[in-house]
N, C-alpha and C positions, 0 to 999 in steps of 0.2 A: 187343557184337558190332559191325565194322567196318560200316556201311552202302556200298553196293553201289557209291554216287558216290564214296568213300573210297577204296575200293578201285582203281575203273577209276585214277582220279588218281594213285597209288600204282605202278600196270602202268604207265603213258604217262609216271612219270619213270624210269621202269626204264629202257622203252624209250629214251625222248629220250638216257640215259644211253650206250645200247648204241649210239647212233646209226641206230637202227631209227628214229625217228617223229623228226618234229620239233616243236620248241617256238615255240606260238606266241603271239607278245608284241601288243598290242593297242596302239597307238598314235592318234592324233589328229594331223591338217594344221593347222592356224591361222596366221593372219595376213592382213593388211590385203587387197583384191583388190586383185588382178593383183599380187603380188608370187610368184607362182610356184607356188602349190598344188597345183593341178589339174595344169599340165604335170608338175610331179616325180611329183605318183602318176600320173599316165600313161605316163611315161617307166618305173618303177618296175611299173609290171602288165603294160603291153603293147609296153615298150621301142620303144614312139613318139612322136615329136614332131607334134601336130600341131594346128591354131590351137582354139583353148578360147573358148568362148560363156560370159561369169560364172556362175559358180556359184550357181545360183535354191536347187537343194535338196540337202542333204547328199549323197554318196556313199559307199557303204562295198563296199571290194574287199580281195582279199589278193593280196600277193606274197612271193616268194621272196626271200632273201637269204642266201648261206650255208648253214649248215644250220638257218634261223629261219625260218620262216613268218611274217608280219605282217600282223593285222588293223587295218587303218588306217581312219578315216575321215577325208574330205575335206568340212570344213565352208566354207560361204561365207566370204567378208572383207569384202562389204559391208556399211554401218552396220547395217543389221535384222540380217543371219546372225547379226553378233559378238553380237546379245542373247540366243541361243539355245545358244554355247558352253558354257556351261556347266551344257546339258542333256546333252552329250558328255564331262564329265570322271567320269561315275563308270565303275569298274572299266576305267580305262586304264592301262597300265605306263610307257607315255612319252608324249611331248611335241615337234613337229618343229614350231618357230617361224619363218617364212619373212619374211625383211625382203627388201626391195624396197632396194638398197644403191644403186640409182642415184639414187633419188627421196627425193634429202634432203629436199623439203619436205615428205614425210608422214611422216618421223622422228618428229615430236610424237605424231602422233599413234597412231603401231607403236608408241610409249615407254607412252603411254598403257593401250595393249590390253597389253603384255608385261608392265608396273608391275601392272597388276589381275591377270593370270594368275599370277604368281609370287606375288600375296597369298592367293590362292586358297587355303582350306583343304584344300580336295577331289582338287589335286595335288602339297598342299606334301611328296609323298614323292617326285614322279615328276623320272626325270630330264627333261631338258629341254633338246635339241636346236635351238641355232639359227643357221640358216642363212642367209647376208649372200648374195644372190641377184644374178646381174647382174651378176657381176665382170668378163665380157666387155666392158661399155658403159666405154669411158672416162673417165667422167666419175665411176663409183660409188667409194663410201668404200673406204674399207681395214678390214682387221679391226680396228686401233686405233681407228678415227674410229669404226666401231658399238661396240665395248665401251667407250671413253668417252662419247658422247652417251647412250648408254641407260645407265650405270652399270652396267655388268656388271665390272667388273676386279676386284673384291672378293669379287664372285660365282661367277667362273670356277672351275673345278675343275682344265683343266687336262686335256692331252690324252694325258698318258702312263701312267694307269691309276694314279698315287700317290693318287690319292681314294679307290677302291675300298673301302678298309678303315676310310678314316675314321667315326668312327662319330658325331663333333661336327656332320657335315655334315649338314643334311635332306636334302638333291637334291645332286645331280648338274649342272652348267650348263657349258656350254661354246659357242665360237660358233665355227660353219664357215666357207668363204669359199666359193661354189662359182658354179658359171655351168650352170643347169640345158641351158640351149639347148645349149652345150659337151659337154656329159656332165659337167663336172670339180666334182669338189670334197664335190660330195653321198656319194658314198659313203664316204668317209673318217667321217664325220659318223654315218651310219645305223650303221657298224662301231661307234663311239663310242658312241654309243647302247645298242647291245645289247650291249657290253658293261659298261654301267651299270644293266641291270635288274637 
């Protein structure tokens, strides 16, 4: 006999199906402070910009996109937060990795926090979102200059959904370019995303 949790589970993809309910995917923010976190899920819950005090202790909000609901958490970037991420990777579906694209000299060390999260056994299924932030400042990389410094070219999947089916692949990877202050670039990326759960 079906238990009762089986069941609701079973209605709510009917529904998600029929386009009655939506589906909601659980994701995680990360990445170094002040390369963008908190602004994009603020932009993303209450489609505003407005100045962010470091993130001391986690956040967890939802917002809409499409027809997906998303539970995000918004974990610190500073040195202490980063040792607590990985109290945030169970039962997550994705991954939105935020590099600071203007401030190459903390490359090393976003190469560092991204190299340990993609060894991670605990997301080596989830895809992985990430976003080259700050494309507005002049002075920030290009998407070539972060996929070669961090070694992602090998890694990329690739934005035209030909991964989907791959089944040699563990994840999903791919890197945005966007300018959160702009609005630009982020959403292409979230689209990307949910369509890799």
């Amino acid at each position: 006999m079906p238990s009762w949790f089986s069941w609701w589970n079973w209605m709510k993809d009917i529904m998600i199906f029929l386009g009655l309910a939506r589906k909601t995917i659980k994701i995680v923010f990360l990445g170094l402070d002040n390369a963008g976190k908190t602004t994009l899920f603020r932009m993303l819950k209450d489609n505003m910009m407005i100045q962010h005090t470091p993130t001391l202790h986690p956040d967890r909000d939802e917002f809409c996109l499409g027809g997906l609901t998303f539970l995000a958490v918004d974990v610190g970037g500073h040195e202490q937060a980063r040792r607590l991420w990985r109290d945030y990777y169970w039962d997550i579906d994705g991954i939105v990795f935020i590099i600071d694209a203007s401030d190459k000299e903390r490359f090393r060390e976003a190469k560092k926090e991204l190299d340990g999260l993609l060894r991670e056994q605990m997301t080596d299924k989830c895809p992985v979102l990430i976003l080259g932030n700050k494309i507005d400042i002049p002075t920030a990389a290009s998407e070539q200059q972060i996929k070669e410094y961090f070694n992602l070219n090998a890694l990329v999947t690739g934005k035209n959904n030909e991964d989907l089916n791959d089944k040699n692949k563990t994840r999903s990877i791919d890197v945005f370019m966007c300018s959160i202050l702009k609005k630009q670039g982020y959403g292409a990326g979230l689209r990307w995303l949910a369509e890799h759960l």
